[in-house]
C-alpha positions in Angstrom: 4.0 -247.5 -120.0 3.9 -246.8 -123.4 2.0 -249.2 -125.8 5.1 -249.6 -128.5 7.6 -250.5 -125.2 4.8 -252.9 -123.7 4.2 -254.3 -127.4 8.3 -254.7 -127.9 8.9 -256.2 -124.6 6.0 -258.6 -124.5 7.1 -260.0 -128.3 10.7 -259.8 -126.6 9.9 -261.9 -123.9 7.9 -264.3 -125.8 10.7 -265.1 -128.4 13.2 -264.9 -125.6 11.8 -267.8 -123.7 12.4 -271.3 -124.2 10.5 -273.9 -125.4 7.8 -275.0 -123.0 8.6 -272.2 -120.6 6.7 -269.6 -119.0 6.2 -265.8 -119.5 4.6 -263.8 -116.9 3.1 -260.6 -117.3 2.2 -259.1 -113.9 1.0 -255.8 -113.6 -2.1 -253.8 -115.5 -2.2 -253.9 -119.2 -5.4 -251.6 -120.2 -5.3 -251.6 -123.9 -4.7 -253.8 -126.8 -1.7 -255.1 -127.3 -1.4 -255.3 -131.4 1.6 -258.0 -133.3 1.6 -260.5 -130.3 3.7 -262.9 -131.8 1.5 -265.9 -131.1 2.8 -268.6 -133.7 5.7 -268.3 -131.8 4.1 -268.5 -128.3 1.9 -271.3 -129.4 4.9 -273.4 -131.3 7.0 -272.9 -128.3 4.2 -274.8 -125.9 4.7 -271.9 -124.0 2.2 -270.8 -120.9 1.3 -267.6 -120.3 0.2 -266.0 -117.0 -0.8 -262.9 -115.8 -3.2 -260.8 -113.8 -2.9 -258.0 -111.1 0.0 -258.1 -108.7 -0.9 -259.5 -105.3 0.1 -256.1 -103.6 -1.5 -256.9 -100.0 0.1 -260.1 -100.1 4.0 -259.1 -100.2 3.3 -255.0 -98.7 4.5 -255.5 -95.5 7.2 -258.0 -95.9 8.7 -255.3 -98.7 7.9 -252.2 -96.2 10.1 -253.4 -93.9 13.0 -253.9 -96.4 12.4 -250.5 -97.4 12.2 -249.5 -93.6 15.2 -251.2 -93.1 17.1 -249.5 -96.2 17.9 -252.6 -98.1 15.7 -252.1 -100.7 15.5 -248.2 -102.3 12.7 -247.4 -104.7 13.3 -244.0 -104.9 14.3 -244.7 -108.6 10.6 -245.4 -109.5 9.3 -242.1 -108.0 8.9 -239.3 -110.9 6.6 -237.0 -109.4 6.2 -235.9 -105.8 2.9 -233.4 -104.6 0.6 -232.2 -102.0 -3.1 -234.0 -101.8 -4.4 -230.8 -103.3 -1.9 -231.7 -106.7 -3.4 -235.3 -106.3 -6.2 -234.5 -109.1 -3.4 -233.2 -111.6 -1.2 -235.8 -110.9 -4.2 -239.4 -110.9 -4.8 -237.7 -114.3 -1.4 -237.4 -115.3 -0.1 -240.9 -114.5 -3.4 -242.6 -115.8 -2.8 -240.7 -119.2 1.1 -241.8 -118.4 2.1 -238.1 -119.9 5.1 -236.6 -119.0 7.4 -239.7 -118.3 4.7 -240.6 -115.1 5.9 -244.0 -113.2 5.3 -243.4 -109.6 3.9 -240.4 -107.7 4.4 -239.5 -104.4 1.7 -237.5 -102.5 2.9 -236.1 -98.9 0.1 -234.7 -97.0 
């Protein structure tokens, strides 16, 4: 994601949320994230939690929706290849160039 969207929306979320509530940030943030409004953060009480998304934990529980066609994430796919475009496209979704959310490699 870009760094001025994930700066906006984490300042968003914080002044957004009510006193002594909770904002949770799950995912990967990799870089520093500059003008994090923590005076209001810390005058709020709020509590802050984040760390890596427990992927093994809800993976087959949400396969099966998807199975099942009640959930569709096609709308997170941008880029679809082969295993041999795999290179091209790790490097282009870790540099998140060229709108990259989610690729799709079919064998």
């Amino acid at each position: 994601m870009n760094q001025t969207i994930c700066r906006y929306v984490l300042a968003e979320a914080v002044m957004c949320c009510r006193k002594g509530g909770t904002v949770s940030i799950p995912g990967v943030y990799t870089n520093v994230v500059d003008n994090f409004p923590m005076n209001a953060a810390m005058n709020k009480g709020l509590t802050l939690k984040m760390g890596q998304t427990h992927v093994q934990h809800y993976l087959d529980d949400l396969l099966a929706k998807v199975t099942e066609g009640k959930i569709d994430p096609s709308f997170v796919i941008t880029h679809r290849g082969s295993l041999d475009d795999a290179p091209k496209l790790y490097e282009t979704f870790a540099e998140k160039s060229d709108g990259c959310i989610k690729v799709v490699l079919t064998p």
